[in-house]
Z-matrix of the N, CA and C atoms (Angstrom, degrees):
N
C 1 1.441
C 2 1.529 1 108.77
N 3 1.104 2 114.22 1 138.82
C 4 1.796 3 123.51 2 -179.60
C 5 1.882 4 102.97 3 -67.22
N 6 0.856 5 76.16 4 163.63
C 7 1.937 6 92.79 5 173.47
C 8 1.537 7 92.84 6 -164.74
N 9 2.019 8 84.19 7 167.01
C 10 1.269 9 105.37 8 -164.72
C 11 1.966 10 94.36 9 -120.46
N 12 1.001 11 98.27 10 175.40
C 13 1.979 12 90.54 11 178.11
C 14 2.050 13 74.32 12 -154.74
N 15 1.200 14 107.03 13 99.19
C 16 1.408 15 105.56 14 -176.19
C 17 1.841 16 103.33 15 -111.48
N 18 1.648 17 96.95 16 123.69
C 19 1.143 18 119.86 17 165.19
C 20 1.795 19 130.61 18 -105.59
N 21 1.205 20 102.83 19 153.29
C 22 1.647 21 124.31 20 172.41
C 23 0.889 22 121.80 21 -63.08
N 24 1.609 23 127.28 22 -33.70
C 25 0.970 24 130.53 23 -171.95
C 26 1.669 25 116.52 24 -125.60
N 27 1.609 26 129.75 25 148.46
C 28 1.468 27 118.47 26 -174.40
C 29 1.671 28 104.42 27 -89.46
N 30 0.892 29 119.69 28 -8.54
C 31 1.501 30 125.31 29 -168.22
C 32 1.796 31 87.22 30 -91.12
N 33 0.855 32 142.48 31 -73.37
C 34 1.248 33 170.40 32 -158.24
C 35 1.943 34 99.16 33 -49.79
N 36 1.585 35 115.54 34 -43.00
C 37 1.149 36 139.74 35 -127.42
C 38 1.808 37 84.11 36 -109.63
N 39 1.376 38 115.69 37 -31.39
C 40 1.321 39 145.33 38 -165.67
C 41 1.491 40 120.13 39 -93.46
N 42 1.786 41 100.09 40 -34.11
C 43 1.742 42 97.51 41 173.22
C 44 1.141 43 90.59 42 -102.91
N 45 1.428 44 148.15 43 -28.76
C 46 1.516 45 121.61 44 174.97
C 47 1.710 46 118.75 45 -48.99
N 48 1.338 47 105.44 46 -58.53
C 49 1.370 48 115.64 47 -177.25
C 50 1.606 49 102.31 48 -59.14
N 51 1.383 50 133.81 49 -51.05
C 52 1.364 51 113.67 50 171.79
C 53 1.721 52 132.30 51 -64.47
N 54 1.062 53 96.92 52 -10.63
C 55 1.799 54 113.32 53 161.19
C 56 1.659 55 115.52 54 -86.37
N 57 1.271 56 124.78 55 -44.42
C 58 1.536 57 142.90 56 138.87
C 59 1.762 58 100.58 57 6.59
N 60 1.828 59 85.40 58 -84.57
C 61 1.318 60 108.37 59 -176.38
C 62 1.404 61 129.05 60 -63.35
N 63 1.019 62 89.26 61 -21.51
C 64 2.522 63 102.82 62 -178.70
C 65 1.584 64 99.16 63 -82.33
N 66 1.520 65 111.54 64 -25.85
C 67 0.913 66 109.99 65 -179.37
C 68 2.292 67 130.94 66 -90.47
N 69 1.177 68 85.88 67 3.66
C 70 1.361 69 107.41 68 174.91
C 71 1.510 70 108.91 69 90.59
N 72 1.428 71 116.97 70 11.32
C 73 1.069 72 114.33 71 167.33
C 74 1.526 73 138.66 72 -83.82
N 75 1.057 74 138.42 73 118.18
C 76 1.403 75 141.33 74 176.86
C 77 1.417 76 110.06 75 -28.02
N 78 1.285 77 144.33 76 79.90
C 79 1.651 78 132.25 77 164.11
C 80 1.417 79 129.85 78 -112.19
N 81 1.337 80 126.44 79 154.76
C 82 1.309 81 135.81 80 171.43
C 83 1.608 82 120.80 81 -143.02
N 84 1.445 83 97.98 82 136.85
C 85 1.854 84 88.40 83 -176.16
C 86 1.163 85 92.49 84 -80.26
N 87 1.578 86 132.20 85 -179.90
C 88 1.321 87 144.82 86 -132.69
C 89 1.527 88 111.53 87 168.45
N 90 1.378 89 105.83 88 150.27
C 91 1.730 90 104.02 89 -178.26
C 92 2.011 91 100.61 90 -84.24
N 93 1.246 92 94.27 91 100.19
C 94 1.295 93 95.39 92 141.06
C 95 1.616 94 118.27 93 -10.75
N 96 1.624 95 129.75 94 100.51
C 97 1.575 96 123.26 95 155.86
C 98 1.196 97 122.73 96 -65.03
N 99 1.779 98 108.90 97 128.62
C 100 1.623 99 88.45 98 -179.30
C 101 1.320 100 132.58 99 -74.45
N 102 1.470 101 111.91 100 19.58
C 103 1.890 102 100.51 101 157.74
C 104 1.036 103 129.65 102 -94.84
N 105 1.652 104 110.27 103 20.94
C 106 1.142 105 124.80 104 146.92
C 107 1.692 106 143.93 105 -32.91
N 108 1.694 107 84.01 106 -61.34
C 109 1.444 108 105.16 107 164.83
C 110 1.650 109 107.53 108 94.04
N 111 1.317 110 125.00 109 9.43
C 112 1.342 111 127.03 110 -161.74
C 113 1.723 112 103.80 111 -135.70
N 114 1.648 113 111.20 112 161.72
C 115 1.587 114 96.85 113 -142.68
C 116 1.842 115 74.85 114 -103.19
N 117 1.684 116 125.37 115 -31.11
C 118 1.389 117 87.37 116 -155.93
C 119 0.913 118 159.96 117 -47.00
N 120 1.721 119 100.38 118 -17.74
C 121 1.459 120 123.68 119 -172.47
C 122 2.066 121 142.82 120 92.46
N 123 1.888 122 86.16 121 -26.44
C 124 1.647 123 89.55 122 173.35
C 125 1.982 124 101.47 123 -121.13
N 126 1.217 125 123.90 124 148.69
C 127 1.381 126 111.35 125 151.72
C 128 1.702 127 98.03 126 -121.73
N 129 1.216 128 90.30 127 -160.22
C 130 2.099 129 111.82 128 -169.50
C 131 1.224 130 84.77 129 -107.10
N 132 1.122 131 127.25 130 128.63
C 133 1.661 132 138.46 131 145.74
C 134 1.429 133 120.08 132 -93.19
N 135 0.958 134 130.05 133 139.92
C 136 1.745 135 130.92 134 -155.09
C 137 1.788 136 79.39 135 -173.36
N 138 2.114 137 93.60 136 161.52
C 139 1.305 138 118.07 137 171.99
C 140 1.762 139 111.75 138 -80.05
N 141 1.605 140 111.48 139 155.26
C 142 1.052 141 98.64 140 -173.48
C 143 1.646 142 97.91 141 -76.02
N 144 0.796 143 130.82 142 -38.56
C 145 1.587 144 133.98 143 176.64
C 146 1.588 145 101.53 144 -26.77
N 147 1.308 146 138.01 145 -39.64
C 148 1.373 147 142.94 146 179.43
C 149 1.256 148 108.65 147 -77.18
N 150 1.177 149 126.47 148 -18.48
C 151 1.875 150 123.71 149 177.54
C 152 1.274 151 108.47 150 -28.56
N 153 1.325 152 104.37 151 -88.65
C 154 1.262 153 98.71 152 177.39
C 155 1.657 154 139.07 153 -18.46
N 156 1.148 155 132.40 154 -67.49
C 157 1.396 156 138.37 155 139.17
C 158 1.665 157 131.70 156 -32.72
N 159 1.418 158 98.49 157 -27.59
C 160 1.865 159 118.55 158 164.61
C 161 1.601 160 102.38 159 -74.08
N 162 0.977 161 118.91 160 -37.87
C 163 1.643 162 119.84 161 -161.68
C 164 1.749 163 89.56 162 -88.93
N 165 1.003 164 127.59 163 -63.55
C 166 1.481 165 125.48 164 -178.37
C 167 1.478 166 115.30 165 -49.19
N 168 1.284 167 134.50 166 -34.18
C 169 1.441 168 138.98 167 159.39
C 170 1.563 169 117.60 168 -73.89
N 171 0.937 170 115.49 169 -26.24
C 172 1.335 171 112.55 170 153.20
C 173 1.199 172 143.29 171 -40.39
N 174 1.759 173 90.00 172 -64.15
C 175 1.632 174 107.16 173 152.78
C 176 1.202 175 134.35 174 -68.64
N 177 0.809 176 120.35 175 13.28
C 178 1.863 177 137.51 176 164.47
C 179 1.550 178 114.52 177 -92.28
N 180 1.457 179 122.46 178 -15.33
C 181 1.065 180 96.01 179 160.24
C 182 1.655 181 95.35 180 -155.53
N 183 1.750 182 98.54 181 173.56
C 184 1.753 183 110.40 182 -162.25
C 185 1.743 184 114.69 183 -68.20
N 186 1.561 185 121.85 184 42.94
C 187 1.443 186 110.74 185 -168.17
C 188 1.147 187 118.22 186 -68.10
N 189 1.833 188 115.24 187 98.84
C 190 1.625 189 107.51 188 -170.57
C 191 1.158 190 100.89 189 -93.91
N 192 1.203 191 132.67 190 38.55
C 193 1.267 192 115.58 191 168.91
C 194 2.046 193 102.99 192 -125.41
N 195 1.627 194 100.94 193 1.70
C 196 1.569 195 101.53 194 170.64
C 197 1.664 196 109.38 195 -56.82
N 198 1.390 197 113.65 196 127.30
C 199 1.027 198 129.33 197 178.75
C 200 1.794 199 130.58 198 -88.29
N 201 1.855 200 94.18 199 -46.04
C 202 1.439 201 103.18 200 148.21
C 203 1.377 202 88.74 201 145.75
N 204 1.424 203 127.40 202 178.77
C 205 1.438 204 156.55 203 -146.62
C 206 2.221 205 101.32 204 -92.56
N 207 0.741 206 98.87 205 99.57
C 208 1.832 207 102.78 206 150.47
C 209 1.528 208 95.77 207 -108.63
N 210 1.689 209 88.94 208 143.84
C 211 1.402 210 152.24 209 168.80
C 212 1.541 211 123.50 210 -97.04
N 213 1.526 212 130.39 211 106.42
C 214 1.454 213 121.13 212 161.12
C 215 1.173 214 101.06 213 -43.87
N 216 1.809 215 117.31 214 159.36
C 217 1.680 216 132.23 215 176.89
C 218 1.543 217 73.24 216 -165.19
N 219 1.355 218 109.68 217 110.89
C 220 1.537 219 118.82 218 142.17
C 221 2.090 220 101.93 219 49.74
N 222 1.177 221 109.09 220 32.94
C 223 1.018 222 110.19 221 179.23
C 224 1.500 223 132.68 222 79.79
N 225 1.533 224 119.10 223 3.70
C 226 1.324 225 142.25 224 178.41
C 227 2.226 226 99.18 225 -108.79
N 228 1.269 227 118.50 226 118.38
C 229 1.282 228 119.33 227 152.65
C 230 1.465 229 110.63 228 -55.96
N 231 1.468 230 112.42 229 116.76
C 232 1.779 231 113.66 230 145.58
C 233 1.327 232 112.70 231 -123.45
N 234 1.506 233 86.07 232 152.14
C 235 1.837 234 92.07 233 164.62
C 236 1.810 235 120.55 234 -59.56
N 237 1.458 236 96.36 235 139.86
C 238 1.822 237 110.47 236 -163.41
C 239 1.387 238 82.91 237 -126.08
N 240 1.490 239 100.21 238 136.56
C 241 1.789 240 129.36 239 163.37
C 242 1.293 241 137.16 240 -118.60
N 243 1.574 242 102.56 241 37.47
C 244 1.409 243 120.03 242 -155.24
C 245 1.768 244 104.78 243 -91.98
């Protein structure tokens, strides 16, 4: 299943996904959906199978502008709190 790792910021949105990638992870920036609710415009799309490893790089560095996790549902992005 797709996920979203949706950020605030495009700069921000850009070193995750290039750390993503150093890190053997599958990534792509992506249009931001607007039920998002956030202005930057790109997030990282990655498999959910990578969460795990998404959530641990995360925490490696201070992204205050991470907003939080969308989830595909039947073809609509929502926010996921898993």
């Amino acid at each position: 299943m797709t996920m979203l790792a949706v950020f605030r910021s495009r700069a921000q949105t850009l070193d995750f996904v290039s750390r993503l990638r150093a890190a053997g992870v599958p990534a792509q920036t992506v249009a931001t959906p607007a039920d998002a609710g956030v202005g930057c415009g790109i997030s990282a799309r990655f498999e959910e199978s990578f969460l795990p490893r998404v959530k641990i790089l995360l925490g490696k560095r201070p992204y205050s502008s991470f907003s939080g996790f969308m989830k595909n549902r039947s073809g609509t992005f929502v926010y996921w709190n898993g």
